[in-house]
KOLDRENGU-454829 format. One record per residue (C-alpha): residue in three letters; y, z, x. Coordinates in nm, 3 decimals. Each point is the difference from the previous one (the first is absolute). Example, Ala and Ser with C-alpha at 12.3 -4.5 7.8 and 13.67 -1.06 7.14 Angstrom:
<rs>
R code      yy      zz      xx
R  ALA  -0.450   0.780   1.230
R  SER   0.344  -0.066   0.137
</rs>
This chain:
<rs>
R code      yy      zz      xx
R  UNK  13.428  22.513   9.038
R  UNK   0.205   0.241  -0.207
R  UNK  -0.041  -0.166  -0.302
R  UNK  -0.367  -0.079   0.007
R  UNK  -0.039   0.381   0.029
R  UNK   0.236   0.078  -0.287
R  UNK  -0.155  -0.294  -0.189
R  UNK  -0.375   0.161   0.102
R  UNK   0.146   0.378  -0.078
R  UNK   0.097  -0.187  -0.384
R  UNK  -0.316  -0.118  -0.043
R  UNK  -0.138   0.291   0.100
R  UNK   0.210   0.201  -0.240
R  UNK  -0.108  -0.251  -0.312
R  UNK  -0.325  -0.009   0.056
R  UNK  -0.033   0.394   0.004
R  UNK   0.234   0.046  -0.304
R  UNK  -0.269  -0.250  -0.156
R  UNK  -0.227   0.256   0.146
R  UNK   0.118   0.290  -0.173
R  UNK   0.041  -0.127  -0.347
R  UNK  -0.400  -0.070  -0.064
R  UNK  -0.119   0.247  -0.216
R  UNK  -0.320  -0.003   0.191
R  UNK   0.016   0.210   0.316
R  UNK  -0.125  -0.186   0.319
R  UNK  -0.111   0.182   0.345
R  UNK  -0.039  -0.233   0.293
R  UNK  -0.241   0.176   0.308
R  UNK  -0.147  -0.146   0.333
R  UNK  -0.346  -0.044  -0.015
R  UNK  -0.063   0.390   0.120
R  UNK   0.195   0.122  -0.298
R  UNK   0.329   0.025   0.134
R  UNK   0.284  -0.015  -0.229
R  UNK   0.232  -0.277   0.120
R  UNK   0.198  -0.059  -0.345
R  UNK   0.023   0.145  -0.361
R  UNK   0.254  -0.064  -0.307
R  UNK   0.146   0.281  -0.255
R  UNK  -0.261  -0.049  -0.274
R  UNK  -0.295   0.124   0.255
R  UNK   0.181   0.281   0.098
R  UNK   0.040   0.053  -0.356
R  UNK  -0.343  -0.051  -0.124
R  UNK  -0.114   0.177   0.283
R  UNK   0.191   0.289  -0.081
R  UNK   0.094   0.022   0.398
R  UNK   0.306  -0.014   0.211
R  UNK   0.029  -0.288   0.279
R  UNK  -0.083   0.271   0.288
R  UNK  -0.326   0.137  -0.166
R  UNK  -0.144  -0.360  -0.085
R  UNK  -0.164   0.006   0.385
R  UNK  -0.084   0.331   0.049
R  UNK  -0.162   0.273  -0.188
R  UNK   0.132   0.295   0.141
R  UNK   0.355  -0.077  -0.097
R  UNK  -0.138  -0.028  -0.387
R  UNK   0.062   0.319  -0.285
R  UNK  -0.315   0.183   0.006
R  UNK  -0.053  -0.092  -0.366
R  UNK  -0.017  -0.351   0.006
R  UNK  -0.347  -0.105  -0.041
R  UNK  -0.145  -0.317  -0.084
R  UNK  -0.331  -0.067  -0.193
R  UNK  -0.240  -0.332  -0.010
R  UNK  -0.090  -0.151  -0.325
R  UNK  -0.352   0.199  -0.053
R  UNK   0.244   0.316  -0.001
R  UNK  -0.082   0.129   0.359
R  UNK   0.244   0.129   0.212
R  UNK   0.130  -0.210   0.324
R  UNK   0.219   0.248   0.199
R  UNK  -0.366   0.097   0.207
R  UNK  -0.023  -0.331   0.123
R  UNK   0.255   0.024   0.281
R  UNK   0.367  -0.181  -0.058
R  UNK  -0.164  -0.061  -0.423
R  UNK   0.310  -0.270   0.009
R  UNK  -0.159  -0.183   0.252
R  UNK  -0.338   0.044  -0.151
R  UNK   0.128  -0.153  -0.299
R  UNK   0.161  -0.279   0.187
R  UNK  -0.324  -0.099   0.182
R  UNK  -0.209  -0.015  -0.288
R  UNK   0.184  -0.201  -0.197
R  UNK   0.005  -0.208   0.281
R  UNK  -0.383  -0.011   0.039
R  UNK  -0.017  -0.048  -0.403
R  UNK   0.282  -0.185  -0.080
R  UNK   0.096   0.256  -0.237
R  UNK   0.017   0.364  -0.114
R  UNK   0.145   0.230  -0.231
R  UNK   0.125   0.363   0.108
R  UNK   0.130   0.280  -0.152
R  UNK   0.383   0.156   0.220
R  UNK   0.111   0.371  -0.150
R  UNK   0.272   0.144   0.201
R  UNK   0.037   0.354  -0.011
R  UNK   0.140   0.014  -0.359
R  UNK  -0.048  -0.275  -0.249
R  UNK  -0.279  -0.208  -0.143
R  UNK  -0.266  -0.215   0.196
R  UNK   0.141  -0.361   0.014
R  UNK  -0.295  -0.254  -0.010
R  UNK   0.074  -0.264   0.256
R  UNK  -0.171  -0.353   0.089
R  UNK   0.023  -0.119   0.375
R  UNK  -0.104  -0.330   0.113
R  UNK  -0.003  -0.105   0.332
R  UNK  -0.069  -0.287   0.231
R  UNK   0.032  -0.128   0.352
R  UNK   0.308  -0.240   0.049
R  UNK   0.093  -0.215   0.286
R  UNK   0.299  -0.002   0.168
R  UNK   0.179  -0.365  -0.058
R  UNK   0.174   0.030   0.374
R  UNK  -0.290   0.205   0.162
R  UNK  -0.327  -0.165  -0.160
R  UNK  -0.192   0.253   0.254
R  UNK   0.199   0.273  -0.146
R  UNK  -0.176   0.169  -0.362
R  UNK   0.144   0.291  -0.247
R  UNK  -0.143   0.159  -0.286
R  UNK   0.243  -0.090  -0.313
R  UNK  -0.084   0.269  -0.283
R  UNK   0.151  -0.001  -0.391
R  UNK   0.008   0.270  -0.205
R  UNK   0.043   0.005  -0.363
R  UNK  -0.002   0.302  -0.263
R  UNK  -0.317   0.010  -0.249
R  UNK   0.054   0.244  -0.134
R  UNK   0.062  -0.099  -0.311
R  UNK  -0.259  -0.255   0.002
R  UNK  -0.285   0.324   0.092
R  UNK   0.127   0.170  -0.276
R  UNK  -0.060  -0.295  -0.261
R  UNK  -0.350  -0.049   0.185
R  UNK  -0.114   0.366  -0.047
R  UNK   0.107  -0.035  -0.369
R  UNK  -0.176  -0.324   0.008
R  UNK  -0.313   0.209   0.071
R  UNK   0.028   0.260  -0.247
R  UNK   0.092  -0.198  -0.252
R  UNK  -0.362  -0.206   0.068
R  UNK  -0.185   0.317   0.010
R  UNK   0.152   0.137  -0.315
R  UNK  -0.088  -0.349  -0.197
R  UNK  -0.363  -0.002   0.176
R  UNK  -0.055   0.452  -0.118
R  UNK   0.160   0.039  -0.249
R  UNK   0.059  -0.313  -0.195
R  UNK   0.367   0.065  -0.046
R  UNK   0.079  -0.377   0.080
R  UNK   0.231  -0.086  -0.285
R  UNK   0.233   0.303   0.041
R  UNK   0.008  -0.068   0.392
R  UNK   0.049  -0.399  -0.067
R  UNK   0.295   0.068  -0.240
R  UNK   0.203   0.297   0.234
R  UNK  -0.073  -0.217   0.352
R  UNK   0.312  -0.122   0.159
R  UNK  -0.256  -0.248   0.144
R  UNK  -0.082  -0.344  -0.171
R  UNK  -0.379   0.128  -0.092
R  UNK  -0.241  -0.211  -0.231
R  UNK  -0.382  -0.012  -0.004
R  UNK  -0.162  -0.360  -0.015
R  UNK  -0.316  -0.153  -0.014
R  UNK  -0.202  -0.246   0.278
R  UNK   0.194  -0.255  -0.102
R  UNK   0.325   0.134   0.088
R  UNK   0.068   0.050  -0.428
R  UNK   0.264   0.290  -0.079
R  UNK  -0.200   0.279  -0.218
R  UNK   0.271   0.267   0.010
R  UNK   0.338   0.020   0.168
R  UNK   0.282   0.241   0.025
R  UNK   0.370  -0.058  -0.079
R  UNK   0.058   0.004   0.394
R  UNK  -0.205  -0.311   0.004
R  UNK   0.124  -0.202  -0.373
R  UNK   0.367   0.054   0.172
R  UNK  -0.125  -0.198   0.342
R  UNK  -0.228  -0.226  -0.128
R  UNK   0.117  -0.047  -0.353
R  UNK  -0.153   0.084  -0.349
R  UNK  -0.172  -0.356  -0.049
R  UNK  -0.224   0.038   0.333
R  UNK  -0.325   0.038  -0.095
R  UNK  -0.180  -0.103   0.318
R  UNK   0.106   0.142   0.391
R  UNK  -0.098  -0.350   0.071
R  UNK   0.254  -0.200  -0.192
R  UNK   0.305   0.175   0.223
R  UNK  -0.163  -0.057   0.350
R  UNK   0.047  -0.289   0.180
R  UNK  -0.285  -0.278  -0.037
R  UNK  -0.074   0.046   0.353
R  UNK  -0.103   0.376  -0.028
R  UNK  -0.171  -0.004  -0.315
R  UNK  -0.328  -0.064   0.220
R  UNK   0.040   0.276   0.204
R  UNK   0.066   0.245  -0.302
R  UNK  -0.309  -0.118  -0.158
R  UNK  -0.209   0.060   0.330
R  UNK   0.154   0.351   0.038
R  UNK  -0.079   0.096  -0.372
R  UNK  -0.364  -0.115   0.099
R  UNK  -0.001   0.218   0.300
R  UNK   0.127   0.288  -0.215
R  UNK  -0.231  -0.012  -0.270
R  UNK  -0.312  -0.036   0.223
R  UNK   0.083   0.331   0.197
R  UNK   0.071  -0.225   0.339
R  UNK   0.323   0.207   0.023
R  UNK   0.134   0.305  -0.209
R  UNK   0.391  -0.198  -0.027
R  UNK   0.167  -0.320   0.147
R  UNK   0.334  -0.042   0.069
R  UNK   0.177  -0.360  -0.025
R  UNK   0.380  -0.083   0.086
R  UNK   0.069  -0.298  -0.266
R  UNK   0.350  -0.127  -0.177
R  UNK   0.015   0.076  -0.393
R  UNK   0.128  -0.234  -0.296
R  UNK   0.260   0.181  -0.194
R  UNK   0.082  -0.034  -0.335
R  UNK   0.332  -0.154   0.132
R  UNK  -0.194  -0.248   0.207
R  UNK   0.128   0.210   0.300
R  UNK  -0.275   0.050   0.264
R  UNK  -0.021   0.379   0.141
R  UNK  -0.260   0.141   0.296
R  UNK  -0.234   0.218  -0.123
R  UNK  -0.238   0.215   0.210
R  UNK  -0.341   0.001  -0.261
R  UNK  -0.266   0.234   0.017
R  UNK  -0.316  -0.021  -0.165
R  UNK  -0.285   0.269  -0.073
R  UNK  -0.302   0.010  -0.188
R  UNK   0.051   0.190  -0.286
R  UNK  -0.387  -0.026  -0.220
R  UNK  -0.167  -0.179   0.303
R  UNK  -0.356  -0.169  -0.086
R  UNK   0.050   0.076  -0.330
R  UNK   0.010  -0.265  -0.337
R  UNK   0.399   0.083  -0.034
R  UNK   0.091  -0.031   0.376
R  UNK   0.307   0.043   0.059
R  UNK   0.289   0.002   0.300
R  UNK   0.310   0.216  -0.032
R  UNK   0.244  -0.193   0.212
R  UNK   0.319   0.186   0.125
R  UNK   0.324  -0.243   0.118
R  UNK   0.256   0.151   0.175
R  UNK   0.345  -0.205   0.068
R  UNK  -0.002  -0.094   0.356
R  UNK   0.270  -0.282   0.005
R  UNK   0.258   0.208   0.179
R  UNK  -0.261   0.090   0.246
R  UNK  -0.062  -0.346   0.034
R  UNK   0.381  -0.072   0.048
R  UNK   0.056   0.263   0.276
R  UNK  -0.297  -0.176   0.202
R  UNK   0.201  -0.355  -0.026
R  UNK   0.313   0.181   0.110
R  UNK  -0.178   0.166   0.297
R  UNK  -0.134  -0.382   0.083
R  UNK   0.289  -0.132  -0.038
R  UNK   0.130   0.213   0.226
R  UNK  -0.282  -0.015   0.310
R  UNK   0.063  -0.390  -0.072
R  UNK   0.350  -0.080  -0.043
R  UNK   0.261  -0.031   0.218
R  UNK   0.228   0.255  -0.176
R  UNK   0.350  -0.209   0.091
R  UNK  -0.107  -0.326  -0.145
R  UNK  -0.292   0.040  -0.209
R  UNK  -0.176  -0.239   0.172
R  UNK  -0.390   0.087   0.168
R  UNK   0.010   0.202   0.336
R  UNK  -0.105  -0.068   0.315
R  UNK  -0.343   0.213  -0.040
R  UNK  -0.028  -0.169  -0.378
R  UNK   0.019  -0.332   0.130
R  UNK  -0.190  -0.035   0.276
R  UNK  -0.301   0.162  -0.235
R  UNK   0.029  -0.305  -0.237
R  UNK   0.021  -0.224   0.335
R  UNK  -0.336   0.163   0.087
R  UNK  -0.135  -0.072  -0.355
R  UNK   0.114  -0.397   0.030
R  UNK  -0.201  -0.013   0.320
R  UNK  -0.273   0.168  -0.107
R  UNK  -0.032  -0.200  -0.271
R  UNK  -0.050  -0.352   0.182
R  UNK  -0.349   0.066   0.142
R  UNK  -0.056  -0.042  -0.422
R  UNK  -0.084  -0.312  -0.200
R  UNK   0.334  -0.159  -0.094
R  UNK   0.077  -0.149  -0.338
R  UNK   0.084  -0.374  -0.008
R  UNK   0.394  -0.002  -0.010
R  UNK   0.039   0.325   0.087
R  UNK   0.184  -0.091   0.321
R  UNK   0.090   0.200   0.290
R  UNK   0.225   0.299   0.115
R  UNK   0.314  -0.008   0.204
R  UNK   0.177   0.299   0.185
R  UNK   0.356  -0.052   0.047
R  UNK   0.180   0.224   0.182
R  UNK   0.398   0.049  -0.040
R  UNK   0.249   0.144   0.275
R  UNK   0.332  -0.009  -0.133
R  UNK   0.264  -0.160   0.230
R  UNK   0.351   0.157   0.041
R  UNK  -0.092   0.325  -0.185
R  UNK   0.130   0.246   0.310
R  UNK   0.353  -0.136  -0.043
R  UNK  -0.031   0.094  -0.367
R  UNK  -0.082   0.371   0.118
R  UNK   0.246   0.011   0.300
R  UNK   0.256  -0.152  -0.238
R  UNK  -0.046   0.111  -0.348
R  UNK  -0.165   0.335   0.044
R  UNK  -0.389   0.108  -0.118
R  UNK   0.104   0.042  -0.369
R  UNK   0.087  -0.418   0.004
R  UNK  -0.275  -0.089   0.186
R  UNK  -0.241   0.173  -0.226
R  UNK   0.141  -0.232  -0.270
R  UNK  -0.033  -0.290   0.214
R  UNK  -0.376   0.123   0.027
R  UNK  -0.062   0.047  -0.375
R  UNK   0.172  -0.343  -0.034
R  UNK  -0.244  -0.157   0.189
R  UNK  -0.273   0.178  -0.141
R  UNK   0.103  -0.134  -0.322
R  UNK   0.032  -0.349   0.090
R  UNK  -0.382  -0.044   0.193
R  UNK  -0.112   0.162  -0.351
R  UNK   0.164  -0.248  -0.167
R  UNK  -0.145  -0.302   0.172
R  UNK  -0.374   0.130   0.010
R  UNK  -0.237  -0.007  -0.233
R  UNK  -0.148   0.347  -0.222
R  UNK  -0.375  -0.029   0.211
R  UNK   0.252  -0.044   0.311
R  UNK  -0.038   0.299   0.194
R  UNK   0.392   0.077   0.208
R  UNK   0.074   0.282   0.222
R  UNK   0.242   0.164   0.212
R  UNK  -0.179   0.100   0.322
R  UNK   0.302   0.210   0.106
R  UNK   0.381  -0.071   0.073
R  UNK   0.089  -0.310  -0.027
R  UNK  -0.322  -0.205  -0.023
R  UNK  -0.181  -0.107  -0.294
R  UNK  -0.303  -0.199  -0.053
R  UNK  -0.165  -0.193  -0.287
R  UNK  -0.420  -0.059  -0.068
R  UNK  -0.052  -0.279  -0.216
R  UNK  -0.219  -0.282  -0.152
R  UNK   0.111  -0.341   0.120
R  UNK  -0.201  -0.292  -0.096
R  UNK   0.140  -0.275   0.195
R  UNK   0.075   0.024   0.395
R  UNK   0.416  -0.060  -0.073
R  UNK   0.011   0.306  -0.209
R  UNK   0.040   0.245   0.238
R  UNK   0.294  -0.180   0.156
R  UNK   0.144  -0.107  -0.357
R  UNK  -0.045   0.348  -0.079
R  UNK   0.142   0.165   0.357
R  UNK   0.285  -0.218  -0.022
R  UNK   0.130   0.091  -0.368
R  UNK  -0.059   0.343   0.084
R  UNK   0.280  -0.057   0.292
R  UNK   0.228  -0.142  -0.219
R  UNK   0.016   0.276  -0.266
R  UNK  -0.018   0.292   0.234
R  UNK   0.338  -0.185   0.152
R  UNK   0.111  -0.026  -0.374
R  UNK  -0.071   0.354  -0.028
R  UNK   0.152   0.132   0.280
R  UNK   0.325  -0.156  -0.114
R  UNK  -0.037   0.204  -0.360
R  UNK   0.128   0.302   0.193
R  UNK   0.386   0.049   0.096
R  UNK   0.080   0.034   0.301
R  UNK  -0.315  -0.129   0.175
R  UNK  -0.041  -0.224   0.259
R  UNK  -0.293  -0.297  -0.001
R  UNK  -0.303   0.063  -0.003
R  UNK  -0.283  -0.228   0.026
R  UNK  -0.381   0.020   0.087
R  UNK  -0.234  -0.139   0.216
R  UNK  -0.365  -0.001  -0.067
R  UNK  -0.279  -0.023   0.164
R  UNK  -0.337  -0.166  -0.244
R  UNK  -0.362   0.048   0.073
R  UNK  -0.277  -0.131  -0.230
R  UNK  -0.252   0.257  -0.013
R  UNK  -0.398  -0.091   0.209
R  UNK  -0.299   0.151  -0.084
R  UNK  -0.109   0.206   0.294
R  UNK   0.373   0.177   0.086
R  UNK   0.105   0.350  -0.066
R  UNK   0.309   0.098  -0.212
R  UNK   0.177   0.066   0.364
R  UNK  -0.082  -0.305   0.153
R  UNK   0.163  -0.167  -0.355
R  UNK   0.275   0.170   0.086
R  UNK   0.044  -0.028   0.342
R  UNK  -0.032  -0.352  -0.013
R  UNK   0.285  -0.061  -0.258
R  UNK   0.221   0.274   0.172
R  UNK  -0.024  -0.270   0.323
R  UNK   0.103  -0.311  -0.224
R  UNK   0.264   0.174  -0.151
R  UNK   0.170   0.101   0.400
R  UNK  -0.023  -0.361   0.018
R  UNK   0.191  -0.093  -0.265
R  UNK   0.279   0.268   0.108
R  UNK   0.005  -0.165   0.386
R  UNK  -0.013  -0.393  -0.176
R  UNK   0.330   0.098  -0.213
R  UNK  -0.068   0.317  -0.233
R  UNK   0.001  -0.114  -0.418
R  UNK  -0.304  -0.222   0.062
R  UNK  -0.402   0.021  -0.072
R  UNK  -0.262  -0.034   0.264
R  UNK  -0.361  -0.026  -0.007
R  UNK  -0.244   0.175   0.199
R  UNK  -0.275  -0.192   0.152
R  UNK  -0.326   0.206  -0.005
</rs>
């Protein structure tokens, strides 16, 4: 018992060390807006110490924050909370924190309700915060630039000194004018913001430009990967106005911003609500949301030969003794060893998880009914192979437990099922597959 709580107190320890190094801050509350958990970036962004993120009155008198029209929160009760709950109710929203000396910080919190894996009854309010800062300040100079080309028709000076890739183009997406911000992204032989989108976007660039020009909307604002002059592909955040709408000349000034690190930092924050962070391998909550997906998707016209999907279901045989024996430290080799070995037997649209200690399960295609066996069986004899990679441990093997996913079942009943098989296997002799019969 003492070691599962030391091993439970490590994990523990990892996973809020992971915590703590995201450079977004993240507030966890119950459903009524109280705080249950935070990391050092909120506090930061917040400008607030861990005692005065739950009540007010503990707060310096001058910190104040303000919503995105510019209006001030602190009359609106606990304005933290305020801020919380809206973003909750919108999905997102942008506030302005000043403490009591410094600048306002321009934050964006978005929140949503998340289930407890253990306690599915159980719900909490996950909120991330990022700084924008930055990003409002390029925005507002978005916006004068725009209404200093549309007054005062000072748009080559402001094209050439923009930091901003900035070029004006026609209805059909031609470049008329560009600044040196934009030659050095998309190269000096681009003469059409069509030729350096994907093929699949050009459509939707040429529908927006339409929608522009006609006065539908004032601006549009498209996410979409750019063709460098290198061949290199870079996200770019592009926003189009109408510069002479309804006029002969028409034209769209179209402002693209760099967004690929922003697009990087989401992956890494997937990544990190996905993957187990010991093996790399999809967590429990990650996997059973694919699982769902799989199910969901047999109720749908199936393409001939596109066969059927398997859950196997892994409990690995002999792994306490590594623990009791060899310590944590070996048996979290033993684990990534493992992990390592299922990987390399599946397949890349194979989907392979660890649902927590030592069990691991596999979602794949099989097309015949001996695959799943085949497949549970090889599986076995690498993990054993794998096991034996690390010095000092003792066997391990696996049993499994297979069920071939029905039409009709939930993701738990998948599960359950397979978990059953794979207890029979253990009492019939451990290192063996079993099938469930549903």
């Amino acid at each position: 018992m003492g070691d599962q709580v030391r091993s439970v107190a490590r994990a523990a320890t990892r996973r809020r060390r992971l915590f703590d190094t995201l450079d977004e801050g993240v507030i966890i509350t119950e459903l009524d807006g109280t705080v249950l958990d935070w990391n050092a970036a909120a506090l930061r962004l917040l400008a607030l110490a861990p005692d005065q993120l739950g009540s007010r009155a503990d707060r310096d008198p001058g910190w104040h924050l303000t919503w995105d029209d510019g209006t001030s929160a602190n009359g609106e009760g606990d304005p933290l909370h305020a801020a919380l709950q809206r973003a909750l109710e919108r999905g997102s929203v942008t506030v302005g924190v000043r403490a009591s000396a410094g600048a306002t910080r321009w934050i964006a919190i978005s929140s949503h309700v998340v289930r407890d894996d253990e306690d599915a009854a159980r719900e909490t309010i996950v909120s991330t915060m990022t700084d924008v800062t930055a990003q409002r300040a390029a925005e507002q100079q978005n916006v004068r630039y725009r209404e200093i080309i549309d007054t005062l028709d000072a748009s080559h000076r402001i094209l050439e000194e923009s930091p901003i890739g900035m070029c004006s183009v026609d209805v059909d997406g031609n470049v008329l004018r560009s600044n040196m911000a934009f030659l050095a992204l998309a190269g000096a032989e681009t003469t059409s913001i069509l030729a350096i989108v994907p093929s699949e976007d050009r459509d939707t660039l040429r529908n927006e430009f339409d929608r522009v020009l006609d006065g539908r909307t004032p601006s549009v604002r498209i996410e979409t990967r750019v063709r460098r002059p290198t061949n290199a592909e870079t996200w770019c955040e592009i926003t189009a106005v109408a510069m002479r709408q309804g006029t002969p000349d028409a034209a769209i000034l179209l402002l693209i911003n760099d967004v690929t690190e922003r697009r990087h930092r989401e992956v890494r924050l997937r990544q990190l609500a996905e993957r187990d962070p010991l093996t790399g391998l999809h967590n429990r909550r990650s996997f059973v949301g694919t699982l769902r997906e799989r199910l969901a998707a047999l109720d749908r016209p199936v393409r001939r030969g596109a066969g059927k999907w398997t859950l196997l279901l892994f409990d690995l045989d002999g792994f306490k003794d590594v623990n009791d024996t060899c310590g944590h430290a070996r048996g979290d080799a033993v684990l990534v060893a493992v992990a390592a070995a299922i990987r390399d037997r599946t397949r890349v649209d194979d989907t392979v998880g660890r649902l927590g200690g030592d069990e691991f399960a596999v979602l794949f295609r099989s097309i015949a009914e001996s695959d799943a066996v085949d497949i549970g069986e090889q599986i076995i004899e690498r993990i054993t192979q794998a096991a034996r990679s690390v010095p000092g441990a003792p066997p391990v093997s696996a049993s499994v437990g297979i069920v071939r996913l029905r039409p009709g079942f939930r993701a738990d009943d998948m599960l359950d099922a397979a978990d059953r098989a794979m207890y029979r296997a253990k009492r019939a002799g451990k290192a063996r597959v079993v099938e469930a019969a549903i």
